[in-house]
C-alpha positions in Angstrom: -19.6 -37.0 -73.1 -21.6 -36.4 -70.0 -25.4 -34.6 -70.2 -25.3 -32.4 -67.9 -27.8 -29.5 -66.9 -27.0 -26.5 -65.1 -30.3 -24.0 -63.1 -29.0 -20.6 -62.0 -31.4 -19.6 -59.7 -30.7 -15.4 -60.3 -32.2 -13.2 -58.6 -34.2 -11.6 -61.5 -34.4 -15.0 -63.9 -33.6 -18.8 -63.6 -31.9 -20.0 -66.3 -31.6 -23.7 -67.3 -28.9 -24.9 -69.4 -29.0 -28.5 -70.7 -25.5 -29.7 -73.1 -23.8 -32.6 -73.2 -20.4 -32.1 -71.9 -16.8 -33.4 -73.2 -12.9 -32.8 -71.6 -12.7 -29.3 -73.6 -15.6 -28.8 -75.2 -19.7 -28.4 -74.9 -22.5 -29.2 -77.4 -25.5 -26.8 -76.5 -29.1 -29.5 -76.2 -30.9 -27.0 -74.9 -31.3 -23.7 -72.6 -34.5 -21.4 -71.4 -34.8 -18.9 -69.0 -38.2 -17.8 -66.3 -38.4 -14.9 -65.0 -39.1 -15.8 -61.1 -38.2 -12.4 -59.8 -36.9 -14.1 -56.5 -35.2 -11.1 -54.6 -39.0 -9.1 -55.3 -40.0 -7.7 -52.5 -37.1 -8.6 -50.0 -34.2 -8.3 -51.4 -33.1 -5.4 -49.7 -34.8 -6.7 -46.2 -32.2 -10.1 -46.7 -35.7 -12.1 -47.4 -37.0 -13.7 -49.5 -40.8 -13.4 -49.7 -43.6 -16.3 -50.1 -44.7 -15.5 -53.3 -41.6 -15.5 -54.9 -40.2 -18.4 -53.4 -43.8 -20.3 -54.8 -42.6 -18.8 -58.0 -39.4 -20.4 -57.5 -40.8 -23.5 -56.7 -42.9 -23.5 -60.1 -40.0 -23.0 -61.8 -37.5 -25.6 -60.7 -40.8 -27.9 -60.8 -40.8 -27.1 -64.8 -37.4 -27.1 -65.6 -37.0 -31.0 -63.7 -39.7 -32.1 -66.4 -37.6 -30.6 -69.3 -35.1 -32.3 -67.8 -36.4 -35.5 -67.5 -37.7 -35.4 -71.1 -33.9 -34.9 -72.1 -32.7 -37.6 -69.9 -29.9 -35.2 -68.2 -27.3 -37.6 -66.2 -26.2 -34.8 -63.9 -27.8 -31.6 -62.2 -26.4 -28.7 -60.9 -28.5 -26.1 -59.3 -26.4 -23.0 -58.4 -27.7 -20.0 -55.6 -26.8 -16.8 -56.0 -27.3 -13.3 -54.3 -30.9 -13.3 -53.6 -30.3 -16.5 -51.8 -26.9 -16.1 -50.2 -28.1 -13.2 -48.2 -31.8 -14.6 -47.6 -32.2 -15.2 -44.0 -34.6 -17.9 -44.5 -32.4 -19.0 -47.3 -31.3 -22.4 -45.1 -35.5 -23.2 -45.1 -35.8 -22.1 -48.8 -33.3 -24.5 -49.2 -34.4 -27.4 -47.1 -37.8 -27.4 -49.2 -36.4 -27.4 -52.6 -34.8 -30.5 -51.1 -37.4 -32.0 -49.4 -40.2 -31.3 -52.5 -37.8 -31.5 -55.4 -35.1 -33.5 -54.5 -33.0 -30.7 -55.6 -29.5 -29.8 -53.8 -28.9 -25.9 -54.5 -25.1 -24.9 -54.3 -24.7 -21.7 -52.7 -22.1 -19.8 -54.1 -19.9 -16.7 -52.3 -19.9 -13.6 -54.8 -16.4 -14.5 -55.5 -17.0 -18.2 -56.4 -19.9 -16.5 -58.7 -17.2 -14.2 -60.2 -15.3 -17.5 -60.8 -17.5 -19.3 -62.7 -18.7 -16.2 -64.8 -14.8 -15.9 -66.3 -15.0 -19.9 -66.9 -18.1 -19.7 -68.7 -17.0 -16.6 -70.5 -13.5 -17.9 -71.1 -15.4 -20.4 -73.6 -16.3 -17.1 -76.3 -13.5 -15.1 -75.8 -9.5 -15.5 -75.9 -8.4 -12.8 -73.6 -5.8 -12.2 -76.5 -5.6 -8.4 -74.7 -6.6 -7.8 -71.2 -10.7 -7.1 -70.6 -13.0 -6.8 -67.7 -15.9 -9.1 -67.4 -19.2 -7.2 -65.9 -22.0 -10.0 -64.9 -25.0 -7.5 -64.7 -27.5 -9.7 -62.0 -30.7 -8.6 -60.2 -28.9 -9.0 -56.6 -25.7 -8.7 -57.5 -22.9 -7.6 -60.1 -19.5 -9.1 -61.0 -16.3 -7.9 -62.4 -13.3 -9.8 -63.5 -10.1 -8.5 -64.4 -8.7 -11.1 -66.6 -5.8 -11.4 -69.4 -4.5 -14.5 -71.5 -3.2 -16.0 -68.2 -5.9 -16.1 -66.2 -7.7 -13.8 -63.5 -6.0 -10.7 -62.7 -8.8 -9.2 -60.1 -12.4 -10.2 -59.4 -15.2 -8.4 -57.1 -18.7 -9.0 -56.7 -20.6 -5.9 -55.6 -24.2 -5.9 -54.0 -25.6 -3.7 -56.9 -28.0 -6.0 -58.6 -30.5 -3.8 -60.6 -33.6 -5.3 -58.3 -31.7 -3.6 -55.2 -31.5 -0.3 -57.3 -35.3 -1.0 -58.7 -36.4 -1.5 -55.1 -34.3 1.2 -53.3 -35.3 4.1 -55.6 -38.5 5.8 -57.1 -38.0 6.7 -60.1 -39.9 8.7 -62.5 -41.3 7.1 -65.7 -39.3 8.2 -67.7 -36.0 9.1 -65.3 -35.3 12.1 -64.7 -31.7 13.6 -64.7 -31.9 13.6 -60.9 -33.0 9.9 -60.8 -30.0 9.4 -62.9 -27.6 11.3 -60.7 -29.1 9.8 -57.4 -28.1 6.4 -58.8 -24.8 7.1 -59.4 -23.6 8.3 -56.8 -25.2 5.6 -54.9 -22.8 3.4 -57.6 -19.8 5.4 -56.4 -20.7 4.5 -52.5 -21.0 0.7 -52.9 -18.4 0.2 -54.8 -16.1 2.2 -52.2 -13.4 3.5 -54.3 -12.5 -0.2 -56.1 -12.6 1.2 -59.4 -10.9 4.5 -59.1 -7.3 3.6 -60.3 -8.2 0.2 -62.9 -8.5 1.4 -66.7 -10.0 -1.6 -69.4 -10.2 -0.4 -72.8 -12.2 -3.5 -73.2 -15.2 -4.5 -71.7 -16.9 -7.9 -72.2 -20.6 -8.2 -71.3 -21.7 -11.9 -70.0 -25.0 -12.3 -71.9 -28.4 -11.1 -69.6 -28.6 -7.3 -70.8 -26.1 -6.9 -73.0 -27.7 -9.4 -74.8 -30.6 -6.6 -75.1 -27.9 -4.1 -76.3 -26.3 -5.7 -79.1 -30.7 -6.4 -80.1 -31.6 -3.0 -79.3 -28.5 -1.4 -81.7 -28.8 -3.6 -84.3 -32.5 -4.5 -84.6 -31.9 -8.1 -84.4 -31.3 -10.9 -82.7 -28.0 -11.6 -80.9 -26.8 -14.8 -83.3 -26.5 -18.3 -81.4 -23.0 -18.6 -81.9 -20.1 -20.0 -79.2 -17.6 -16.5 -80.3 -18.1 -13.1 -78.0 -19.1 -10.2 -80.5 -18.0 -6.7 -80.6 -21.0 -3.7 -80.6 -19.9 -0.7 -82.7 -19.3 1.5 -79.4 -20.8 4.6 -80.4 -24.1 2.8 -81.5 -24.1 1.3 -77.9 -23.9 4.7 -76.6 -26.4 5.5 -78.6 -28.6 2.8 -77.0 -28.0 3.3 -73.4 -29.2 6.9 -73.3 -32.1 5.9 -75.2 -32.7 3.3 -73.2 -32.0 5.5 -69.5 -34.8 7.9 -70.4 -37.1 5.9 -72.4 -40.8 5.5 -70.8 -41.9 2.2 -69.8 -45.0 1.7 -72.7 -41.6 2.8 -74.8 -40.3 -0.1 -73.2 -43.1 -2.5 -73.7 -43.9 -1.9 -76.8 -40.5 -2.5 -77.6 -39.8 -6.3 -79.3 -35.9 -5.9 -78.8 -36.4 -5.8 -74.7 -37.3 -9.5 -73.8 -40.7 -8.9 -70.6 -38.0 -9.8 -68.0 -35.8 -7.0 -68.6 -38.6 -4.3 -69.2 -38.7 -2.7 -65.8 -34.8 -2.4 -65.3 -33.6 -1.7 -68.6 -32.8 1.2 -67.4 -30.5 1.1 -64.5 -28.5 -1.6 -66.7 -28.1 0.8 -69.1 -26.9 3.3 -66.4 -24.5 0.7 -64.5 -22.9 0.0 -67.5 -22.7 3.8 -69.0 -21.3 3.8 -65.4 -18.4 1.7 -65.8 -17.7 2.3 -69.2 -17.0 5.7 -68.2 -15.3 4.7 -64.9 -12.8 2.4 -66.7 -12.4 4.2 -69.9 -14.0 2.0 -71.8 -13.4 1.7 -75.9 -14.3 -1.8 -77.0 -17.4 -3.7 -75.9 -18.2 -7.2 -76.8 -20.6 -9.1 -75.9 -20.1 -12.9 -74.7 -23.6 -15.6 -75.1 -22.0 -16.9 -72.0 -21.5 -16.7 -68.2 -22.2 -18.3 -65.1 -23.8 -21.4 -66.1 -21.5 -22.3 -68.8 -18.9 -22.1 -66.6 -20.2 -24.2 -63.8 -20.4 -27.3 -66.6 -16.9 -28.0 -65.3 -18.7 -28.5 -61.5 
């Protein structure tokens, strides 16, 4: 087996993923996330601003200790949306390099979508067709996939810091903020969904971590297996969390402090595609994009 570690630099949160990596198989050494908040600021301008690339910086800076103290062989350090459409992304880039000695991958939204259904693909069978949603801060993936492989995969530029940025909301939204997101939705995704139907949907950890915590009052269990949510107590959740306040929000344990400010327009993307697809089973998978770029 190899040690390998993995840094998704998200949009919203970097995640670092440290396991020691066979043929088949993965043993989990160790994992944390920070959120950096990269695409703050600029997302929607194709920038990405000083302060959050210092942030960024800071972070990567951290993680190389931790992985240094767990003597990783291998790094992999994977870009996503808030980078891939950074202008100054090359000299973002270039400096990680030059300080860090760090070589970021950029990846297309497709090659993201990719790697989301490998790392998925290690929690759930695909014994009956599902979708795959990635909910990210720049960007969102979907994978149509069945025991045989990928059927259909898009990445859409619906992130929920582009929402967060492009809309002001009320506190708590209101049914018009609601509405005004939706249909802005509907635009960018341009029709794709309109004739697809996936009685299951499988959520690639990040928020729907928070929803299996948020209807069950506890913590989602460190296990390698995807787990079904009772569907009507997720339903239950997601309007309570769409119109929830934000001290509701912050004075909630079962919302980790990266995910208090968007909670929200998760909730509402994926009410969104549940109803778009006709959703009846949701599970939730501990796994996605950096699980699957172990095989990189």
């Amino acid at each position: 087996m190899i040690r390998k570690a993995i840094i998704d630099l998200g949009t919203n949160t970097f995640n670092l993923l440290i396991a020691d990596v066979g043929v088949d198989c993965f043993h989990l050494v160790h994992s944390e996330k920070e959120g950096v908040a990269l695409g703050m600021g600029g997302i929607n301008k194709n920038f990405m601003t000083p302060d959050a690339i210092s942030r960024a910086i800071n972070a990567l800076n951290h993680f190389l200790d931790v992985c240094k103290q767990y003597q990783v062989e291998k790094l992999t350090a994977i870009g996503t949306s808030a980078i891939r459409d950074a202008s100054n992304a090359p000299n973002f880039i270039d400096e990680v390099e030059q300080k860090l000695g760090v070589q970021i991958q950029v990846v297309s939204g497709l090659q993201e979508a990719e790697l989301i259904y490998q790392g998925v693909k290690w929690s759930y069978p695909f014994n009956e067709s599902a979708t795959i949603m990635d909910i990210g801060g720049g960007s969102t993936e979907f994978v149509f996939a069945t025991k045989n492989g990928i059927c259909e995969l898009v990445s859409l530029n619906i992130g929920v810091s582009r929402i967060y940025q492009q809309f002001k909301c009320s506190d708590p939204f209101s049914a018009t903020d609601v509405s005004n997101i939706l249909e802005w939705l509907e635009c960018q995704s341009n029709g794709f969904f309109d004739d697809k139907r996936a009685h299951i949907l499988v959520g690639a950890s990040g928020s729907f971590e928070t929803f299996y915590e948020l209807t069950h009052s506890s913590t989602f269990p460190s296990n390698q297996k995807a787990i079904e949510i009772p569907f009507e107590s997720l339903c239950t959740s997601l309007n309570q969390v769409i119109y929830s306040t934000q001290q509701e929000r912050n004075q909630n344990d079962w919302i980790i402090p990266i995910r208090k400010k968007m909670a929200p327009i998760a909730a509402i993307k994926t009410q969104w595609i549940v109803n778009k697809l006709n959703v009846k089973r949701v599970f939730v998978s501990p796994y996605s994009l950096k699980e699957g770029a172990l095989s990189l």
